[in-house]
C-alpha positions as CSV (number, residue, x, y, z in Angstrom):
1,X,-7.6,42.9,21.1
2,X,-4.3,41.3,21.5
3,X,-4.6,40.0,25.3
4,X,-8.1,38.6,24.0
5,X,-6.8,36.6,21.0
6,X,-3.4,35.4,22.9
7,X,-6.1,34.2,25.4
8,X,-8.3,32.3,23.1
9,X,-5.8,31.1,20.8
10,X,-4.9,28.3,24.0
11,X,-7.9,27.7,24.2
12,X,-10.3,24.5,23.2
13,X,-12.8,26.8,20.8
14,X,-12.9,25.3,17.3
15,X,-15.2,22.5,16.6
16,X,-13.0,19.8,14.9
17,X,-13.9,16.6,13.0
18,X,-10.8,14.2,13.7
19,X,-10.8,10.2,12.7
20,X,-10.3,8.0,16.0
21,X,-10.3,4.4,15.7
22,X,-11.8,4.5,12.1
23,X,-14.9,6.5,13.4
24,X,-15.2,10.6,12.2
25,X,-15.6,12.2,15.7
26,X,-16.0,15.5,16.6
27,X,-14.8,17.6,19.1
28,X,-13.5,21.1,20.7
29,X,-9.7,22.2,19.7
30,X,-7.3,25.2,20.2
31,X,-5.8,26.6,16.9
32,X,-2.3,24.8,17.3
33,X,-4.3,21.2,16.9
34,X,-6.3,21.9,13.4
35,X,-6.5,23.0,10.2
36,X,-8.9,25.6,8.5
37,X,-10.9,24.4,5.6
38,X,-11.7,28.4,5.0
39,X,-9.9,28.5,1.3
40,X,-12.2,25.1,0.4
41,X,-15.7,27.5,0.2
42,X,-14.0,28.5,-3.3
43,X,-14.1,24.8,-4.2
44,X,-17.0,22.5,-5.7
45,X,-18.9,20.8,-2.3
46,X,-17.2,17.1,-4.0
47,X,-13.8,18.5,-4.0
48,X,-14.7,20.3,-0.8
49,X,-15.9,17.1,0.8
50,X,-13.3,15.0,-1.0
51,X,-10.4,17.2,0.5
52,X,-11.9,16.9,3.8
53,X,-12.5,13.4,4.1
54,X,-8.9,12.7,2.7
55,X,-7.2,14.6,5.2
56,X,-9.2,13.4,8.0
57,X,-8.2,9.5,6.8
58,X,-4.4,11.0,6.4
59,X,-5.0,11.5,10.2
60,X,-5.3,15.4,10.3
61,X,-7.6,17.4,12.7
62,X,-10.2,20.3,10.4
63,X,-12.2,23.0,12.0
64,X,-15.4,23.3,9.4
65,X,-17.5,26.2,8.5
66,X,-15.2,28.9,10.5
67,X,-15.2,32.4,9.0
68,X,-12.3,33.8,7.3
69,X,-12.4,37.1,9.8
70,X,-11.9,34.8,12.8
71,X,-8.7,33.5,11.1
72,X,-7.6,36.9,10.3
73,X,-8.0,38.0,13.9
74,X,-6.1,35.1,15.0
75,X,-3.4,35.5,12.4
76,X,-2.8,39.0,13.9
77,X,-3.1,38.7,17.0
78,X,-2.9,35.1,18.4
79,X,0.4,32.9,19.3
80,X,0.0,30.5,16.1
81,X,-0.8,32.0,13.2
82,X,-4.2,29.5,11.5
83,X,-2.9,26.6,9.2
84,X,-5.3,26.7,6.4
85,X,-6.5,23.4,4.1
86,X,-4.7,24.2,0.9
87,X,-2.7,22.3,-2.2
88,X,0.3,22.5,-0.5
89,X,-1.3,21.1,2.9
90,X,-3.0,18.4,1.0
91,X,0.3,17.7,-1.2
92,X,2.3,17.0,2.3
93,X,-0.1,14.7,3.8
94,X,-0.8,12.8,0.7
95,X,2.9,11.9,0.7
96,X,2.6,11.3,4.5
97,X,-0.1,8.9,4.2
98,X,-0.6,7.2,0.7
99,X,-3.4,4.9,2.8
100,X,-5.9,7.6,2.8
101,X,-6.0,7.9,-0.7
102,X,-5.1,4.5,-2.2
103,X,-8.9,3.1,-1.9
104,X,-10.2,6.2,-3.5
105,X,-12.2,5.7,-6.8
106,X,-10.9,6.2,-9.8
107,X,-12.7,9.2,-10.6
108,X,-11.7,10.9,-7.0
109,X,-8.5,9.9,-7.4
110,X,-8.6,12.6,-10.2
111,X,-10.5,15.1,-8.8
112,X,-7.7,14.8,-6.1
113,X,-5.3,15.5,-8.1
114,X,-6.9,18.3,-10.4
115,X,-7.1,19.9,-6.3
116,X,-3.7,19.3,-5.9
117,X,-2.4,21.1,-8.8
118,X,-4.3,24.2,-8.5
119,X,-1.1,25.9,-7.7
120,X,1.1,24.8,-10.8
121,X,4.1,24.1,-7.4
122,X,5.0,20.9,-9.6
123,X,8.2,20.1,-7.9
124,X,6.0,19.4,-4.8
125,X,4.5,16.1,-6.6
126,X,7.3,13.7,-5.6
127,X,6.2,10.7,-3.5
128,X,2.5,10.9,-4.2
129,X,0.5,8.4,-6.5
130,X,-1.8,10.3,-8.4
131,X,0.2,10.5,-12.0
132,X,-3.3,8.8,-14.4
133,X,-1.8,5.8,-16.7
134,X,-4.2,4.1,-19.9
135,X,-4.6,1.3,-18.3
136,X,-6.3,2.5,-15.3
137,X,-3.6,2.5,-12.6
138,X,-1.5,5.6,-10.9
139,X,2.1,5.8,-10.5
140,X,3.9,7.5,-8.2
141,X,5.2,11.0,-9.6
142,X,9.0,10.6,-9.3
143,X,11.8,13.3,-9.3
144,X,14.8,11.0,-9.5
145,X,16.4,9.8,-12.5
146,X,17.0,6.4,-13.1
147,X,13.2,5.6,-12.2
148,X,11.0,3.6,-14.5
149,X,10.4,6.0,-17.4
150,X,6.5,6.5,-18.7
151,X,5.6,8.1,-21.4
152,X,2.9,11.3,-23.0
153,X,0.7,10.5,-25.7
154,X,0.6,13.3,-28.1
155,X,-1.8,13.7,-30.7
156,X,0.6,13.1,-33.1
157,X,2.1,9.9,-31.2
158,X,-1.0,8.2,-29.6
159,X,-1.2,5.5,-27.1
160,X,-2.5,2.9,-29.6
161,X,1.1,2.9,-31.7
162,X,2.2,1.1,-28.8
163,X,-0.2,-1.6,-27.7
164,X,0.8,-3.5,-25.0
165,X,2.1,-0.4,-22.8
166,X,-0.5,0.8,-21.2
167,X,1.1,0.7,-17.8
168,X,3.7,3.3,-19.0
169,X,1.7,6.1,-20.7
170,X,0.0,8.8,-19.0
171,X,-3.5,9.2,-19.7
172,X,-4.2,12.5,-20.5
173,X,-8.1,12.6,-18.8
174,X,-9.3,14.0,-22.3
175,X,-12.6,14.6,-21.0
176,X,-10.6,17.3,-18.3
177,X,-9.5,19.8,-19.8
178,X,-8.0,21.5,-16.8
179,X,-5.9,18.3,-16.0
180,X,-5.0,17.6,-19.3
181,X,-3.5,21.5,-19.3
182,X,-1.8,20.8,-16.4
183,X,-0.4,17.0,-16.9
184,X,0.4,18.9,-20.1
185,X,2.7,21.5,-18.1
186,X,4.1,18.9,-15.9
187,X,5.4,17.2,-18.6
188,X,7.3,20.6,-20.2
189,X,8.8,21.6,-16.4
190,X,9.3,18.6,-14.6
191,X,8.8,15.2,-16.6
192,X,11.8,16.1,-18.8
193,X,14.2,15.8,-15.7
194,X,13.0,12.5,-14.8
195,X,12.7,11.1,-18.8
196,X,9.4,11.4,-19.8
197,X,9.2,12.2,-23.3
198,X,7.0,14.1,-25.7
């Protein structure tokens, strides 16, 4: 099998969807030039589709719909072992290219970032502009101190004791309760470091 896979894997056999010129084209790829959206079955069709059409803005090249036992075969026996669409993936070209997320809708920006957090790898937020504030807006999750400092409603401290500041509280998505968990988590591990307070 080897000989078959080393052969294939240089070859043009995936169909692709890749953005050129602003238009969603699709055409034939070896393995090297694409992703896998293989993991995003396990996904909702919006986040699936969401995901997708993000990383296609962000400039990235997806192979669709190919089985998981075609990536297996090419992860044992092929040159380049199958990049697959995943958190981390997404994470790295969010930061890469804030333009293919800035004109999402609020609600999408969200479901973004519930995707994105799937893995609980917080450290990896730094640089992307998905962190929910009450007054509608995102702000940029930030790992450096010194940075502006925003702040966590509680339910014993909520955002209406400080009217006025809505730029600088998180919203915490009530009606989500996965992200509010999570925003929740982030603030414990990581938001401490960079002076967010509870």
């Amino acid at each position: 099998m080897e000989p078959l896979f080393a052969s294939l894997c240089g070859l043009p056999i995936f169909h692709v969807e890749c953005k050129q010129q602003g238009a969603i084209v699709q055409r034939w790829a070896c393995t090297s030039e694409c992703v896998f959206d293989c993991s995003l079955r396990r996904e909702d069709p919006n986040t699936r589709s969401l995901v997708i059409s993000t990383l296609l803005d962000a400039g990235v090249t997806v192979a669709i719909n190919i089985q998981p036992h075609l990536l297996l075969a090419l992860g044992a026996y092929g040159k380049h072992a199958p990049e697959t669409v995943g958190p981390e993936l997404v994470r790295a070209h969010l930061r890469r290219s804030p333009d293919a997320y800035k004109h999402l809708p609020h609600s999408s920006k969200l479901r973004l970032l519930s995707y994105i957090l799937k893995d609980e790898c917080f450290d990896d937020l730094g640089g992307i502009s998905l962190l929910p504030l009450v007054d509608g807006s995102f702000a940029q999750f930030q790992k450096e101190k010194g940075v502006e400092t925003v702040y966590l409603p509680t339910s014993e401290f909520h955002a209406e004791l400080l009217p006025g500041l809505e730029n600088l509280l998180v919203s915490m998505v009530d009606e989500d309760e996965f992200l509010r968990d999570k925003l929740q988590k982030i603030a414990k591990r990581i938001f401490r470091s960079i002076q967010l307070y509870l």
